[in-house]
C-alpha positions in Angstrom: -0.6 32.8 -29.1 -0.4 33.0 -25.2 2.5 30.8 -23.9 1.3 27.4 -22.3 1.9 28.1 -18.1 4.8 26.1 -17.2 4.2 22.3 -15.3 7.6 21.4 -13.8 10.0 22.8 -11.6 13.0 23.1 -13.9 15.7 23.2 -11.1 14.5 19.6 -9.4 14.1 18.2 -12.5 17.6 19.0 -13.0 18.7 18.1 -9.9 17.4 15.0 -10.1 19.2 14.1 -13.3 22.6 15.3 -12.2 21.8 13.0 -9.3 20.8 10.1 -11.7 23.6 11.1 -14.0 26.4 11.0 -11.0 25.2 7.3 -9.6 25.3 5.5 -12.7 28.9 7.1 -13.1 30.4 6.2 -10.0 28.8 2.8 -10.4 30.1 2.5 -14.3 33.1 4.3 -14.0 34.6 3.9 -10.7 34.7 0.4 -10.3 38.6 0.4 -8.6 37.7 2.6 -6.2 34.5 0.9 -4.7 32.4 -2.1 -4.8 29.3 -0.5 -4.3 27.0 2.7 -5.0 23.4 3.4 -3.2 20.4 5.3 -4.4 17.6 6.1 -1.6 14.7 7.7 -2.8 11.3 9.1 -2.0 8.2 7.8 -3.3 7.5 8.1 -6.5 11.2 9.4 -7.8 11.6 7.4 -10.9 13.6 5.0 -9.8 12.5 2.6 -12.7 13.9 5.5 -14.6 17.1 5.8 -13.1 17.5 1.3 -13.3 16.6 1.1 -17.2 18.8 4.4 -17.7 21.9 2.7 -15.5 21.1 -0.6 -17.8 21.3 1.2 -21.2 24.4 3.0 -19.6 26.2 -0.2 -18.8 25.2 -1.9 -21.8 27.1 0.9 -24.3 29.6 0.1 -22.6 29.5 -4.0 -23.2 28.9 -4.9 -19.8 27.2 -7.7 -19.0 24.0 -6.7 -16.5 22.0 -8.7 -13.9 18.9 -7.3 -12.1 17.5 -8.6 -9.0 14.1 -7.1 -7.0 12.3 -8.7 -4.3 9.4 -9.9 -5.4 8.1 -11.6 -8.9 5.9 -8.6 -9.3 8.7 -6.0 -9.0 10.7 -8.2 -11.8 8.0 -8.5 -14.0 7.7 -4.4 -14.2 11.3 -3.9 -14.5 11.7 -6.0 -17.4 8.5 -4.8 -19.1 10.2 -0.9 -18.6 13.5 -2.5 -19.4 12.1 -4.2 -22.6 10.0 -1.1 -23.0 13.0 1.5 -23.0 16.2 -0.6 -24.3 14.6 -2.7 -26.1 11.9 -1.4 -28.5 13.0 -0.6 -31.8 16.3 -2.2 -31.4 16.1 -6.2 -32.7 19.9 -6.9 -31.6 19.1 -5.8 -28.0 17.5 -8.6 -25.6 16.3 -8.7 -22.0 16.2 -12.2 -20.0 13.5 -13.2 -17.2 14.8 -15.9 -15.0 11.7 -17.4 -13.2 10.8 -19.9 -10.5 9.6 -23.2 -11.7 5.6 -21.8 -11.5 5.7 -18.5 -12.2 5.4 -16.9 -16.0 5.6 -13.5 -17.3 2.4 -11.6 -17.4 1.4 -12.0 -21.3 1.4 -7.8 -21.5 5.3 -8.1 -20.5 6.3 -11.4 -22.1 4.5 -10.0 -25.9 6.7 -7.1 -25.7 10.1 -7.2 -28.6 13.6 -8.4 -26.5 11.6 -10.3 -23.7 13.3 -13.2 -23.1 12.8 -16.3 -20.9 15.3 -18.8 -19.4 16.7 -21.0 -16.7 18.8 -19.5 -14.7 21.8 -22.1 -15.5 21.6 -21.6 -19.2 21.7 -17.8 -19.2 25.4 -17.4 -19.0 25.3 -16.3 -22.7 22.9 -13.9 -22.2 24.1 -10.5 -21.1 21.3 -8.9 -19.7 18.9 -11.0 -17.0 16.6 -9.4 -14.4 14.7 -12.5 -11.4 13.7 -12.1 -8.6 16.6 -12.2 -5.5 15.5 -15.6 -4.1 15.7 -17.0 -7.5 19.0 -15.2 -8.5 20.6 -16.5 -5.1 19.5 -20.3 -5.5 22.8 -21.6 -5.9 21.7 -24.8 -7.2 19.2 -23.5 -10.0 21.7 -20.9 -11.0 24.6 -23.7 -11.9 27.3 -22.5 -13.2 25.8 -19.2 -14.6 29.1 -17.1 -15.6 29.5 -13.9 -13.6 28.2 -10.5 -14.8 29.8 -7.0 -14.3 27.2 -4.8 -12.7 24.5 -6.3 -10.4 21.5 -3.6 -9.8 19.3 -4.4 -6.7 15.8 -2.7 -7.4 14.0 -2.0 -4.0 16.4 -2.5 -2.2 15.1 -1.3 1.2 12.7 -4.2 0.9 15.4 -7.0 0.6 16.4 -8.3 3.3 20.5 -8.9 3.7 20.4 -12.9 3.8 19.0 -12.3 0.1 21.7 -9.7 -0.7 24.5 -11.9 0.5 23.0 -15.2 -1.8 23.2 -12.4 -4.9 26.1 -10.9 -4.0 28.9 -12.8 -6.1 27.0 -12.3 -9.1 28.6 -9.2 -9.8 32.3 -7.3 -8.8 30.1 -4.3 -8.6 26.6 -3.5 -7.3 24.0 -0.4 -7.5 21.4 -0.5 -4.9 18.5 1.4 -5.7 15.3 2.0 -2.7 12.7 3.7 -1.3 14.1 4.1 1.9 10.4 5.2 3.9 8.8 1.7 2.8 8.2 -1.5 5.0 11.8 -3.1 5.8 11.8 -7.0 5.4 9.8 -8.7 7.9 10.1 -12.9 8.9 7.7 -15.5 9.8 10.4 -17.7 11.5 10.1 -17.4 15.3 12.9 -15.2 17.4 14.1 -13.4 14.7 15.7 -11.0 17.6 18.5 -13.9 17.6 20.2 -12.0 15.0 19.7 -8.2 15.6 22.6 -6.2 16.1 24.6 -8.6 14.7 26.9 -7.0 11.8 25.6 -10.1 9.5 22.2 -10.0 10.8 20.1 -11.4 8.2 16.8 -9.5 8.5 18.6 -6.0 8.3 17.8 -4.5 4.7 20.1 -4.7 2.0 21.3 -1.5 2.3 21.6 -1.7 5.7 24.3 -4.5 5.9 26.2 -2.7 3.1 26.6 0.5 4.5 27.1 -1.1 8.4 29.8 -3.1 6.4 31.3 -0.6 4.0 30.5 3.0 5.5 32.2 4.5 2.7 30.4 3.4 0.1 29.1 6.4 -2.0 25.4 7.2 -1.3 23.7 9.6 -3.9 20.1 10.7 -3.0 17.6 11.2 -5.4 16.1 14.8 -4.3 12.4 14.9 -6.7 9.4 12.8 -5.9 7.3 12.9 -9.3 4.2 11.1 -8.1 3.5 13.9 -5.4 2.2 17.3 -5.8 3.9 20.0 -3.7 1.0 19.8 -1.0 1.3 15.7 -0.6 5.2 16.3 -0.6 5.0 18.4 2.5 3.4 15.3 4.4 5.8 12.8 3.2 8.8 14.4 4.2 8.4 13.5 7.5 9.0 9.9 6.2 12.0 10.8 5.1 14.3 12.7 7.5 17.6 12.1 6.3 16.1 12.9 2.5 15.9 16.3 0.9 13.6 16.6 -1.8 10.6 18.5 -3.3 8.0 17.8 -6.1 8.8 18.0 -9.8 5.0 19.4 -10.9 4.8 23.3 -10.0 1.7 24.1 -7.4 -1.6 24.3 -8.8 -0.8 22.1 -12.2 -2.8 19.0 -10.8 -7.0 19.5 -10.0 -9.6 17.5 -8.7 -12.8 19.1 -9.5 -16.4 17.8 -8.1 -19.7 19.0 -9.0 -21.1 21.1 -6.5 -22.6 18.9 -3.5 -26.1 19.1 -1.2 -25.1 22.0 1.7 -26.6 19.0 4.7 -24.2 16.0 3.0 -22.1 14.7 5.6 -19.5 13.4 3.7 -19.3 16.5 1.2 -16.9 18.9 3.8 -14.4 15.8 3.8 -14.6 15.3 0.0 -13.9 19.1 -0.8 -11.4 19.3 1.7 -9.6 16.9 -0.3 -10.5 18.1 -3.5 -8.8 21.5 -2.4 -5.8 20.8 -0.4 -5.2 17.2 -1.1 -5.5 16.1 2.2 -8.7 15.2 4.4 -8.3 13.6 8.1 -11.9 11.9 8.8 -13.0 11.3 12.3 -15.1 8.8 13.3 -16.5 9.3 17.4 -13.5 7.8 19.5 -13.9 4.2 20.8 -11.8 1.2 20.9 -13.4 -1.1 18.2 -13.0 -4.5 16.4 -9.6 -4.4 13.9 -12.4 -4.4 11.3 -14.6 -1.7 12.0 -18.3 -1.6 10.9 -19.0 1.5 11.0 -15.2 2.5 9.2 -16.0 0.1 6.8 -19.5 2.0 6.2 -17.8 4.9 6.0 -15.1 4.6 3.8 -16.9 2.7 1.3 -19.7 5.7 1.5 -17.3 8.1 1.1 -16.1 6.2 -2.1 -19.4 6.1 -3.6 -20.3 9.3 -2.8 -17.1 10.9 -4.5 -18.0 9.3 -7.6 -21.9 10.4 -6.9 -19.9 14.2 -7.7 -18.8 13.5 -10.9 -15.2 13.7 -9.9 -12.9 14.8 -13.1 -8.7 15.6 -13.0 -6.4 17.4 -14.9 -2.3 17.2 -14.8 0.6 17.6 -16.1 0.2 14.6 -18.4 -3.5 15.6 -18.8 -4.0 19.1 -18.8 -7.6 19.0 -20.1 -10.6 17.8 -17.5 -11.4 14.1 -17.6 -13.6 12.0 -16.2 -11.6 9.9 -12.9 -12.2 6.2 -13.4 -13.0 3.8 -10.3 -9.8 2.2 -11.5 -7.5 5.0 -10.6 -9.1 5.0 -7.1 -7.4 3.2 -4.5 -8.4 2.2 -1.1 -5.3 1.2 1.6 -5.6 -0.8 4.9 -3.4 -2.9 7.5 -5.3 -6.2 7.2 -6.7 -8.4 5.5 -10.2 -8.6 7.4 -10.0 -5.1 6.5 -9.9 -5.3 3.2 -12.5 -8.5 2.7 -14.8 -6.3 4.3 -14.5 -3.1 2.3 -14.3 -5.3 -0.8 -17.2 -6.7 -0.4 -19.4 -3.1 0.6 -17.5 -1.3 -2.6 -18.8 -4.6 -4.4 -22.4 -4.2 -3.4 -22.2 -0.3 -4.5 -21.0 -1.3 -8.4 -17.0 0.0 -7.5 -15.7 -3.4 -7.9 -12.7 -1.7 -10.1 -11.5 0.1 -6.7 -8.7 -1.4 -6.0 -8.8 -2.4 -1.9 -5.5 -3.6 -1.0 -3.1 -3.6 2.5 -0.1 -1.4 2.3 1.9 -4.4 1.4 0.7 -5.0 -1.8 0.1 -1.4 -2.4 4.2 -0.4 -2.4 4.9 0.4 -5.8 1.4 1.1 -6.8 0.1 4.2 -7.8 -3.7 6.1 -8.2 -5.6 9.9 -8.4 -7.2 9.0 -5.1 -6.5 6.9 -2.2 -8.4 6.3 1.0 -6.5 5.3 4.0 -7.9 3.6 7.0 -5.3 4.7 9.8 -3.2 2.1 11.1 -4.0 3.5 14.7 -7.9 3.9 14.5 -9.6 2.8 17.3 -7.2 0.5 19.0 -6.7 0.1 22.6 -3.2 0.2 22.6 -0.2 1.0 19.5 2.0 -1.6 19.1 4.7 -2.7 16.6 3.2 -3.6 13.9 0.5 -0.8 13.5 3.6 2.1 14.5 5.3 0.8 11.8 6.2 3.9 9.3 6.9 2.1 6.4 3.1 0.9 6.0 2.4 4.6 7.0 4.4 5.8 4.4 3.1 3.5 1.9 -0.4 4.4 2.5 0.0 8.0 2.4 1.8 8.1 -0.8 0.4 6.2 -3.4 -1.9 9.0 -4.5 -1.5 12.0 -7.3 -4.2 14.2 -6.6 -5.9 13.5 -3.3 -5.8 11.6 0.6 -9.1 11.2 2.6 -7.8 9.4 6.1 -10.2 7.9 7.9 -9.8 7.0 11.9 -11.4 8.1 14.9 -10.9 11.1 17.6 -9.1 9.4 20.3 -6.3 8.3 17.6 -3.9 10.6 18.1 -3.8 10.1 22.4 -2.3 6.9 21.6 1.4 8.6 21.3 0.3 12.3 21.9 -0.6 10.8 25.6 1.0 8.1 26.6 5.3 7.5 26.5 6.4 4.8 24.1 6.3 1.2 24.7 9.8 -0.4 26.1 11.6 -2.3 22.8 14.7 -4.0 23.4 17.9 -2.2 22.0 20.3 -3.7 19.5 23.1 -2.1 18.9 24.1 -1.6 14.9 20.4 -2.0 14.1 18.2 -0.8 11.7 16.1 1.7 12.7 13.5 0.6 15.6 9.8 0.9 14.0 8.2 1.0 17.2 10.1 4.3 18.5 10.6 5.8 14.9 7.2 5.1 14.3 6.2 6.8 17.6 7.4 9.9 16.5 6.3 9.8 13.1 3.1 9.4 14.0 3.0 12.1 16.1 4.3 14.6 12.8 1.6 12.9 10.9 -1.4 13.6 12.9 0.2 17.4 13.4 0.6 17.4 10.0 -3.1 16.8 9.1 -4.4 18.8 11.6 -5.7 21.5 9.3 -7.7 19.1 7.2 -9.4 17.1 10.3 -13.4 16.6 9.6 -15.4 15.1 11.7 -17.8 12.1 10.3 
């Protein structure tokens, strides 16, 4: 019997698990010597692994656990994987979701054995809880709630520090775990640039105040993206500078497969382009154009259509036979909202209303086969801060398994290729400035696609 071809780099797998193995430890283990232990990752490393590992860890050990995230939808999935993982098969083991006033847990999560629901002032007896950071820091609705031992911040890159600070007595001893490429916290109050560079600064990330704080704190990075394939991984470095890591699936274990397409079909060279190397960089003629396109609009939900028109079928590492892609594991990612009404409503009219069309906001976390992009940059008149942004960059170009099309137009890449970067004010002790950062890594990114451009 021939020997099944291997599917995973051995040696980043490992990696990755002395990594997860070393965290949890210093966080567990050396509480004297620090308060605090950070975890940046790439997209797609696990981290839900590493959080209900840390949690099952801790709770051997009798410590009482508290988990905080960002966002109701981020709590909901950790306790399902928490529930899911430490729960299942164990009836003396419980998890605790502290909600808002109006929100519940999704019936899929809240039906699963340990999921347990309470106010946050009568869960002092409980010793494992998981809300969202806003609720967790409400002072008032949290009472009297007894401290715990460990607090783990989940995406923590995406909380912003005035939300840390609120969480931050919960615990003698935090573990902040992040995708450190994504969008940082962003406010709708006006002047937020009162604050920057200040050490306490409130919009800084999480992470960011703690290690500005406490420099010393120990900071282990997780060096294996799972969701990316070798040839995605080479793109989403660049997102990642002060990241090492590589793909845990060997080359050549993931395939997309189409049926053999008409020789005149315009969109057929960008679809097996794809298909092949993962990657496909669309053009559409250059032109400054409304933020939502027409003729992108056209061509994205054509190109859509038409890869489902080719029979499209995958195989993996957790699928190694050929099977059918779905229009649910399809994925298309824009900047705004117009944007995606607009798409919505042409994938509608073509039967794909189980494409999910989404901005790169709601898309961090998320993950598909197939995702097409409609570039950030494509056909403005000038690059500003919110569209230079890399986190919504790197969110849209890494939500896929098997393939990228992005779509833009020729005269894209002159907006930083050509022209110096706009002026931003300086803060000293800052975060990273998305405007110049995402100058640069824009200009990688188009370089980086260069061998897949297409022309529409």
């Amino acid at each position: 019997m021939a020997t099944a071809a291997p599917l995973f780099d051995t040696s980043v797998v490992a990696a990755a698990e002395a990594t997860v193995t070393a965290a949890i430890g210093a966080a567990l283990n050396g509480r004297g010597a620090h308060r605090a232990v950070v975890v940046p990752a790439p997209a797609g490393a696990g981290k839900s692994h590493l959080t209900v590992t840390a949690v099952n860890e801790a709770r051997q050990q009798g410590l009482r656990v508290v988990v905080a995230a960002p966002t109701n939808e981020q709590a909901f999935g950790l306790v399902g994987a928490i529930a899911a993982r430490h729960c299942a098969g164990h009836p003396d083991r419980a998890v605790t979701f502290v909600p808002a006033s109006d929100v519940t847990l999704p019936p899929r999560v809240s039906a699963l054995a340990g999921v347990r629901v309470a106010k946050a002032k009568d869960a002092s007896g409980h010793e494992l809880i998981v809300g969202t950071l806003s609720k967790l820091g409400d002072a008032f609705a949290r009472g009297d709630l007894e401290p715990f031992d460990l607090l783990l911040v989940d995406e923590a890159y995406q909380a912003d520090s005035a939300k840390y600070f609120a969480v931050g007595d919960l615990a003698p001893v935090h573990l902040l775990v992040g995708d450190a490429g994504q969008i940082n916290p962003f406010a709708t109050v006006a002047g937020p640039g009162r604050w920057r560079g200040l050490p306490e600064d409130p919009l800084q990330t999480a992470v960011g105040v703690l290690l500005r704080n406490h420099p010393h704190t120990p900071v282990y990075r997780l060096p294996i993206t799972r969701r990316l394939d070798p040839r995605a991984a080479s793109v989403a470095r660049l997102f990642y500078p002060d990241l090492a890591f590589n793909a845990a699936v060997l080359p050549g274990v993931r395939e997309l497969r189409l049926t053999r397409g008409g020789a005149s079909h315009r969109l057929d060279a960008a679809l097996d382009t794809a298909a092949r190397d993962g990657w496909a960089h669309v053009e559409l003629p250059r032109g400054a154009v409304l933020q939502a396109d027409p003729e992108a609009v056209t061509l994205i939900a054509d190109l859509v259509e038409r890869l489902f028109e080719r029979g499209p079928r995958t195989r993996c590492e957790r699928q190694t036979v050929l099977s059918a892609l779905a229009p649910k594991q399809v994925a298309v990612g824009v900047s705004h909202n117009d944007q995606k009404d607009h798409l919505r409503a042409a994938l509608d009219a073509r039967g794909l209303s189980a494409v999910t069309v989404e901005t790169a906001n709601k898309l961090q976390g998320l993950e598909f086969e197939v995702t097409f992009v409609w570039h950030p940059l494509s056909g403005l008149p000038e690059a500003d801060e919110f569209h230079l942004d890399p986190g919504r960059m790197c969110v849209l170009l890494t939500r896929h398994r098997h393939a990228c099309v992005v779509v833009g137009r020729a005269g894209d890449r002159e907006l930083v290729d050509d022209c110096p970067p706009p002026p931003t004010a300086a803060y000293l002790g800052h975060d990273p400035d998305p405007v110049l950062d995402g100058w640069e890594v824009h200009r990688e990114v188009f370089a980086a696609l260069e061998p897949w451009r297409v022309s529409a």
